[in-house]
Biopython code that builds the backbone (N, CA, C, O; Angstrom):
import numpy as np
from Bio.PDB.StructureBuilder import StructureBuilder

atoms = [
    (1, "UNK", "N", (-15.717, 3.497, 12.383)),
    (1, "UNK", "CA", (-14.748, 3.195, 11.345)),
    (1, "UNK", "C", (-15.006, 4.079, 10.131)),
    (1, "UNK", "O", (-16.155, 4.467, 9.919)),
    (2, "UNK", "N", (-13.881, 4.463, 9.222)),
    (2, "UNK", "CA", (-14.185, 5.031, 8.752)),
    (2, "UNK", "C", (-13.334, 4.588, 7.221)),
    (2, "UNK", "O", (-12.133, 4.322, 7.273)),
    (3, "UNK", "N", (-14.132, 4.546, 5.824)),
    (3, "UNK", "CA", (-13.250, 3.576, 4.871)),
    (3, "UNK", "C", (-12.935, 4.745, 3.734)),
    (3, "UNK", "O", (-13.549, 5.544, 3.028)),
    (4, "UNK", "N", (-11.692, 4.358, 3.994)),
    (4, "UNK", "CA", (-11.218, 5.416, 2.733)),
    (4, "UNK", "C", (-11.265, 5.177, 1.171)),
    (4, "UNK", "O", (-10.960, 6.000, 0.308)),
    (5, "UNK", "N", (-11.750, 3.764, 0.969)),
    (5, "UNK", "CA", (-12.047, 3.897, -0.582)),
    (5, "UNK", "C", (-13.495, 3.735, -0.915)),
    (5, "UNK", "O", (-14.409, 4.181, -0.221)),
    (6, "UNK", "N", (-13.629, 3.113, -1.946)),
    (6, "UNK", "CA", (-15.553, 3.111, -2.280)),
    (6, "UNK", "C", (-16.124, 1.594, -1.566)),
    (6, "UNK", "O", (-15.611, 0.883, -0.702)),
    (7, "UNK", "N", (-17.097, 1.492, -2.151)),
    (7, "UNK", "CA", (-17.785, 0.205, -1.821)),
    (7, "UNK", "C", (-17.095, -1.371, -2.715)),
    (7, "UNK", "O", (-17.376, -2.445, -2.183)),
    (8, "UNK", "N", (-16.556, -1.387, -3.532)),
    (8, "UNK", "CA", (-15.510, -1.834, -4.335)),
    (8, "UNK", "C", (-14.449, -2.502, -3.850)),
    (8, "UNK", "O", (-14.274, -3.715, -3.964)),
    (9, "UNK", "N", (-13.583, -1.572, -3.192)),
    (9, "UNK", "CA", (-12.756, -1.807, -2.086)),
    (9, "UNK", "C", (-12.407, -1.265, -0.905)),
    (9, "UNK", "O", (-11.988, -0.108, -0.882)),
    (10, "UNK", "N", (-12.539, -2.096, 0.383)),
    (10, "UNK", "CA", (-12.515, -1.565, 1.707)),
    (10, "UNK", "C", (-11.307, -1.433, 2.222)),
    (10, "UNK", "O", (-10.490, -2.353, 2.240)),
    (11, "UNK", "N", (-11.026, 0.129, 2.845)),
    (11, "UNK", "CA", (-9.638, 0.333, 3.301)),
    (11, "UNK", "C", (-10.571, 1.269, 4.677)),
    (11, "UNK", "O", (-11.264, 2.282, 4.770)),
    (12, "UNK", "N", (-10.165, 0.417, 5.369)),
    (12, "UNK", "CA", (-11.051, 1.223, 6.417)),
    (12, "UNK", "C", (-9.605, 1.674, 7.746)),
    (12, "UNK", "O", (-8.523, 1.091, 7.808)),
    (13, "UNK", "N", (-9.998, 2.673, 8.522)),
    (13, "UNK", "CA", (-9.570, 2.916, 9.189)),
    (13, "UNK", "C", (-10.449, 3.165, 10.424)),
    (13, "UNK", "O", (-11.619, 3.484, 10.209)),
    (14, "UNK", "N", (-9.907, 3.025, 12.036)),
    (14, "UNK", "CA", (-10.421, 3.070, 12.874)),
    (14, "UNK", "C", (-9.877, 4.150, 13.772)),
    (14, "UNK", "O", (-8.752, 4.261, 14.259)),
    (15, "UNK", "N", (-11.242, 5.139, 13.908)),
    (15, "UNK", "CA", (-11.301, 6.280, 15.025)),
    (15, "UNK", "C", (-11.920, 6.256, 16.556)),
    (15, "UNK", "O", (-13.111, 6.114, 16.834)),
    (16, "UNK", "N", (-10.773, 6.437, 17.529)),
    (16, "UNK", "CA", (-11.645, 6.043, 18.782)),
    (16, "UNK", "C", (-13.169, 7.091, 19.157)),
    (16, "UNK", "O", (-13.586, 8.233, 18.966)),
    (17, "UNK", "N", (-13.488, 6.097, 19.653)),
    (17, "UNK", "CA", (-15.107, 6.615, 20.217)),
    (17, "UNK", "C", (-15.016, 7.769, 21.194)),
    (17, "UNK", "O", (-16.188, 8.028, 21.468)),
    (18, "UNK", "N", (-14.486, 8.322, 21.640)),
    (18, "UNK", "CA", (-14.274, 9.492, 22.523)),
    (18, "UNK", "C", (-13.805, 11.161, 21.638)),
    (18, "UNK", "O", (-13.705, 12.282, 22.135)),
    (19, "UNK", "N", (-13.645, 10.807, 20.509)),
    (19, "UNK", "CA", (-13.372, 12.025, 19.850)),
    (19, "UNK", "C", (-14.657, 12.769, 19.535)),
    (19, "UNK", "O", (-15.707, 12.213, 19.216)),
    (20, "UNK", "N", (-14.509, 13.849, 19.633)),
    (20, "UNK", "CA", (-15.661, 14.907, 19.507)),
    (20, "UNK", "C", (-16.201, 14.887, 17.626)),
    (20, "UNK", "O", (-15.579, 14.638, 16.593)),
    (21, "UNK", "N", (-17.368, 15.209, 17.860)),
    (21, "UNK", "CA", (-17.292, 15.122, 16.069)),
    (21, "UNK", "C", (-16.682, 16.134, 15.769)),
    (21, "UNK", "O", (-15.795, 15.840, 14.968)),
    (22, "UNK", "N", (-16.707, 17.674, 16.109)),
    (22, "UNK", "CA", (-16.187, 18.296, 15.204)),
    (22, "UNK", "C", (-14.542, 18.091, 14.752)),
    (22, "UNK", "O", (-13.969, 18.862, 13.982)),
    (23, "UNK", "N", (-13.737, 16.587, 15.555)),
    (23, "UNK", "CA", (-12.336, 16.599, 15.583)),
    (23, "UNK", "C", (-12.646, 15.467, 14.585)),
    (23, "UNK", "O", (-11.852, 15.311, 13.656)),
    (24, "UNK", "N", (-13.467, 14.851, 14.659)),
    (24, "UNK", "CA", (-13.919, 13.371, 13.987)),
    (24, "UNK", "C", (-14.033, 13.563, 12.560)),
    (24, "UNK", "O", (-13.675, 12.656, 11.809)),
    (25, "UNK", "N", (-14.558, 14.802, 12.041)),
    (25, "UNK", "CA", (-14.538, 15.398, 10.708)),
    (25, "UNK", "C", (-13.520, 16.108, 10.171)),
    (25, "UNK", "O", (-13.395, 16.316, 8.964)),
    (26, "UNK", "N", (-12.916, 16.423, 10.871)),
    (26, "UNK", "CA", (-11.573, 17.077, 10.516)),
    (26, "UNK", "C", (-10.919, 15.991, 10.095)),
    (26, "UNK", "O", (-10.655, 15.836, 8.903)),
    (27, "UNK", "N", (-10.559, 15.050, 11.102)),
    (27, "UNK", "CA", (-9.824, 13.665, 11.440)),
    (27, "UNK", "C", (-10.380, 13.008, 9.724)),
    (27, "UNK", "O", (-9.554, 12.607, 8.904)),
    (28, "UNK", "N", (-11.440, 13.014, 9.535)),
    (28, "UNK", "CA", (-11.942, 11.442, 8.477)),
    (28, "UNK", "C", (-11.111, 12.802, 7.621)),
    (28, "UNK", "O", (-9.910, 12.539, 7.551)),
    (29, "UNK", "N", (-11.429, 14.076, 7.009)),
    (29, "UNK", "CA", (-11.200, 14.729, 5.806)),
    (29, "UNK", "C", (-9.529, 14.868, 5.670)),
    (29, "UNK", "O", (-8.980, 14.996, 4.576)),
    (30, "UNK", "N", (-9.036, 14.839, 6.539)),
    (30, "UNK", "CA", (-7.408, 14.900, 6.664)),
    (30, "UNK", "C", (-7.106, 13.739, 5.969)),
    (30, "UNK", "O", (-6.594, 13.771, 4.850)),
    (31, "UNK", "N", (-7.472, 12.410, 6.731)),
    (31, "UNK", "CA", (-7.302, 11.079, 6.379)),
    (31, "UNK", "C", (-7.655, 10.846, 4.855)),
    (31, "UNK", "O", (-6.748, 10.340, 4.195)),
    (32, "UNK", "N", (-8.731, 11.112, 4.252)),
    (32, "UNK", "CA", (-9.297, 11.082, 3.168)),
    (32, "UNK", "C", (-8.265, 12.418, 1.800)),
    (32, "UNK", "O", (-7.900, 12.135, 0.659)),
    (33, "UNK", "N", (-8.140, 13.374, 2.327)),
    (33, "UNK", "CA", (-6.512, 14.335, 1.930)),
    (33, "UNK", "C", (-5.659, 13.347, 1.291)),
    (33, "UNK", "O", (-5.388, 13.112, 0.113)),
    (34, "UNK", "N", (-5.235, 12.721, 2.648)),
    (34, "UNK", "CA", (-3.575, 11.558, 2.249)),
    (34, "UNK", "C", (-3.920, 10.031, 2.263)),
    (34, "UNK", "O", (-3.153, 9.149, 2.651)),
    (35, "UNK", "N", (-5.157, 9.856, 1.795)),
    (35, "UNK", "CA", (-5.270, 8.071, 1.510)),
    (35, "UNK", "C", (-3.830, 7.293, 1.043)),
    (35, "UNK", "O", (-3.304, 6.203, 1.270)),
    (36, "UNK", "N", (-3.493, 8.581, 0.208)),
    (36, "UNK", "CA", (-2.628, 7.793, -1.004)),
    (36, "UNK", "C", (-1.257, 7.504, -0.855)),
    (36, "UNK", "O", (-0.467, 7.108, -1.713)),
    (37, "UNK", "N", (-0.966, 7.881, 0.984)),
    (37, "UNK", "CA", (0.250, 7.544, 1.760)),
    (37, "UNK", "C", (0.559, 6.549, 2.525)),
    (37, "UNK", "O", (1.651, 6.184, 2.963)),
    (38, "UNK", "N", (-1.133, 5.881, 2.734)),
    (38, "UNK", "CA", (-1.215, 4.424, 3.368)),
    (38, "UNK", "C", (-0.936, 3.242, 2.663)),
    (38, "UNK", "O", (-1.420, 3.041, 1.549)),
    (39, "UNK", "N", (-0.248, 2.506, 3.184)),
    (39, "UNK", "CA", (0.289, 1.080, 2.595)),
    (39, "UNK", "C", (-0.824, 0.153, 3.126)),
    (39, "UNK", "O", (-1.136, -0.105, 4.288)),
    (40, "UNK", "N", (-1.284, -0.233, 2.070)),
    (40, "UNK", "CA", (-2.553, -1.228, 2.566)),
    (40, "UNK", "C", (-1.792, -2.794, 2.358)),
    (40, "UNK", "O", (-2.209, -3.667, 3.120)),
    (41, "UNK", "N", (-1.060, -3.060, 1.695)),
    (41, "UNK", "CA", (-0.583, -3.938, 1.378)),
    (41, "UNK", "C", (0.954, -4.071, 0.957)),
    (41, "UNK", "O", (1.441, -3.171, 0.274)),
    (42, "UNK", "N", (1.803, -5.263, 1.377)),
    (42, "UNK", "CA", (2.884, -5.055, 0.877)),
    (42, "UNK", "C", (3.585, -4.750, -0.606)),
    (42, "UNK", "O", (4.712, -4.370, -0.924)),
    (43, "UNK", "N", (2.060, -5.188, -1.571)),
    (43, "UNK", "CA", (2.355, -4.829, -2.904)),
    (43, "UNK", "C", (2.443, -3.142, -2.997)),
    (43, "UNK", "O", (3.065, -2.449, -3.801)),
    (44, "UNK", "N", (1.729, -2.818, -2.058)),
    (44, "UNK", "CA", (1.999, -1.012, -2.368)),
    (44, "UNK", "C", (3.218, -0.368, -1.540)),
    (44, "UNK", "O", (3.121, 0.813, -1.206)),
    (45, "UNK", "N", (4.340, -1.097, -1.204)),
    (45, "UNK", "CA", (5.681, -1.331, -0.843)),
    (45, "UNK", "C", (6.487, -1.790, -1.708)),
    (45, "UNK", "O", (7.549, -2.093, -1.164)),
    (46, "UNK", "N", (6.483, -1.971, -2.731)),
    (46, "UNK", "CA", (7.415, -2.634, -3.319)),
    (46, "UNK", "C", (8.597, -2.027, -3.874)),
    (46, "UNK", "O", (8.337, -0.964, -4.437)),
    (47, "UNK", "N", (9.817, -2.359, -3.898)),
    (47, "UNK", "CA", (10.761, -2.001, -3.721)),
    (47, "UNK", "C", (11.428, -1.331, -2.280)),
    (47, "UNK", "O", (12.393, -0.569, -2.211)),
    (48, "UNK", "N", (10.791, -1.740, -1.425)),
    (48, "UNK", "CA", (11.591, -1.453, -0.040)),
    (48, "UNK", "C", (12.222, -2.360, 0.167)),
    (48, "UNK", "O", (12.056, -3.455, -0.369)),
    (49, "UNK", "N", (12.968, -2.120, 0.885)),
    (49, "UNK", "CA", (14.974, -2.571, 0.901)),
    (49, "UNK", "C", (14.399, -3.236, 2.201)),
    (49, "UNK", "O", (13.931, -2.567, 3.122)),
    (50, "UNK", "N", (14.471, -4.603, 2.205)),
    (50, "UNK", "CA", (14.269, -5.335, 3.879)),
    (50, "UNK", "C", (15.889, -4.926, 4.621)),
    (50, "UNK", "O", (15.895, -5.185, 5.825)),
    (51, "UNK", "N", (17.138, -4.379, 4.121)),
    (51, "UNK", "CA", (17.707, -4.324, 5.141)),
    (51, "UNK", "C", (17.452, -3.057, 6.163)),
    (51, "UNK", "O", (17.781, -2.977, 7.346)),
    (52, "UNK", "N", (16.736, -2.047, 5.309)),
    (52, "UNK", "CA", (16.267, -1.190, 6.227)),
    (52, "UNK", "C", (15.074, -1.175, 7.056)),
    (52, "UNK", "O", (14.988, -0.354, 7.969)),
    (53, "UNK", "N", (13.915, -2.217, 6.765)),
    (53, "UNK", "CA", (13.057, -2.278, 7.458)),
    (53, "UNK", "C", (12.152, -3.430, 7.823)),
    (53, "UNK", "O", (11.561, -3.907, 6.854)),
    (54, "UNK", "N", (11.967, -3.846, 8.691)),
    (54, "UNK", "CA", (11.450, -5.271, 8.906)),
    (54, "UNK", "C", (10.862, -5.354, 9.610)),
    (54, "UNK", "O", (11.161, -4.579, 10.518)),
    (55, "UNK", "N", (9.660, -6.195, 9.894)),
    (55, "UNK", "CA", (8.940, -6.392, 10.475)),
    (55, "UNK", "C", (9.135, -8.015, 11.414)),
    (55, "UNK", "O", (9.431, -9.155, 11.057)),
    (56, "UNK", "N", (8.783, -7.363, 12.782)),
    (56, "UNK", "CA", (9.317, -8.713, 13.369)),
    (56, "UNK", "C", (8.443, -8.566, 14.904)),
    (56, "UNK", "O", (8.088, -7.566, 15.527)),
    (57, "UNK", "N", (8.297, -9.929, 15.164)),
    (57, "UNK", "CA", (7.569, -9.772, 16.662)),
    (57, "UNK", "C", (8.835, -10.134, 17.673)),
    (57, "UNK", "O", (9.755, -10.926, 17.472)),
    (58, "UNK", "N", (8.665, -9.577, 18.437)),
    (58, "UNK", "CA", (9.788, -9.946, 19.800)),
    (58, "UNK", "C", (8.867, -10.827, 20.681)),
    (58, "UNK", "O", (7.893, -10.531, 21.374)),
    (59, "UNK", "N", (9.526, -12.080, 20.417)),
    (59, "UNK", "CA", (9.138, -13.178, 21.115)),
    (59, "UNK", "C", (10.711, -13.604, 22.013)),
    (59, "UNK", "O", (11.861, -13.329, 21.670)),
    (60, "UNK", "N", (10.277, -14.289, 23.133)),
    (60, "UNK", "CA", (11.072, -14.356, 24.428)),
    (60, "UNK", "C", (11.174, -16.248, 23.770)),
    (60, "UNK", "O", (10.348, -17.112, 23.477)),
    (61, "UNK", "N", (12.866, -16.126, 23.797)),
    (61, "UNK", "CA", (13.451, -17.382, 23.087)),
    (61, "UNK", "C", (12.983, -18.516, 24.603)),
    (61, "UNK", "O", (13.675, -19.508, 24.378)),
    (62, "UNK", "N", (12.471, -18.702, 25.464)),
    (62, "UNK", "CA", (12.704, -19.335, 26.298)),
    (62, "UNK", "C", (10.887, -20.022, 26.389)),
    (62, "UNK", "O", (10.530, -20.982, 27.072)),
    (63, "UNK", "N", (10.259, -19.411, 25.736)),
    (63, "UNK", "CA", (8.661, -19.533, 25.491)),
    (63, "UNK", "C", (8.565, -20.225, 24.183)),
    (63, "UNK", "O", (8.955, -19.864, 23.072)),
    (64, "UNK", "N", (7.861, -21.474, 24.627)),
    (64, "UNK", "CA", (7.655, -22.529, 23.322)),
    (64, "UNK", "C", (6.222, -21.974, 22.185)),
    (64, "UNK", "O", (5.072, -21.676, 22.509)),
    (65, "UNK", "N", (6.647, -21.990, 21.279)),
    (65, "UNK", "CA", (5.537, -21.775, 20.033)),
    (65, "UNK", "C", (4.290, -22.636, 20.283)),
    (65, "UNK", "O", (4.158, -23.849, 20.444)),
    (66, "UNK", "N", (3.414, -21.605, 20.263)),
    (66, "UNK", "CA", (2.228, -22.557, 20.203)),
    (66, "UNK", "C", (1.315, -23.112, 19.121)),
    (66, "UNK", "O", (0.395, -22.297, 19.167)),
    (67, "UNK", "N", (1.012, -23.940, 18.228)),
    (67, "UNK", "CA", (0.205, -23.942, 17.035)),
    (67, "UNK", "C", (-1.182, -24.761, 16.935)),
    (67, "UNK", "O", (-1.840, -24.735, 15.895)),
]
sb = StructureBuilder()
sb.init_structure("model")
sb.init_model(0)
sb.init_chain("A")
sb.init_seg("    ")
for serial, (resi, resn, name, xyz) in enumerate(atoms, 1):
    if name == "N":
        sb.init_residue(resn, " ", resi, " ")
    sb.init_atom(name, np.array(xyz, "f"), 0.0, 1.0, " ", f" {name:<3s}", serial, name[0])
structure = sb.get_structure()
């Protein structure tokens, strides 16, 4: 894992285990480049228009909720 902010606050991101390091360092320094494009939270969304985008699970109407 790899966290893109300080010890303060954790924004971590996850790199699979099969990547080579020298792609793994490229990979974290790219990531670490554009932190500032990740939405960690919906407060760092705000003002997006829900008719254009929504978040939704596709659940099968015939399958009872479980709680």
């Amino acid at each position: 894992m790899l966290n893109l902010e300080d010890v303060r606050e954790i924004k971590e991101v996850k790199i699979g285990t099969s990547v080579k390091k020298k792609i793994w360092e490229q990979l974290c320094a790219l990531l670490n480049e554009f932190k500032n494009v990740f939405a960690w939270s919906y407060n760092d969304m705000s003002g997006l228009d829900t008719n254009i985008v929504q978040h939704k699970l596709p659940l099968k109407p015939d399958y009872p909720s479980i709680l």
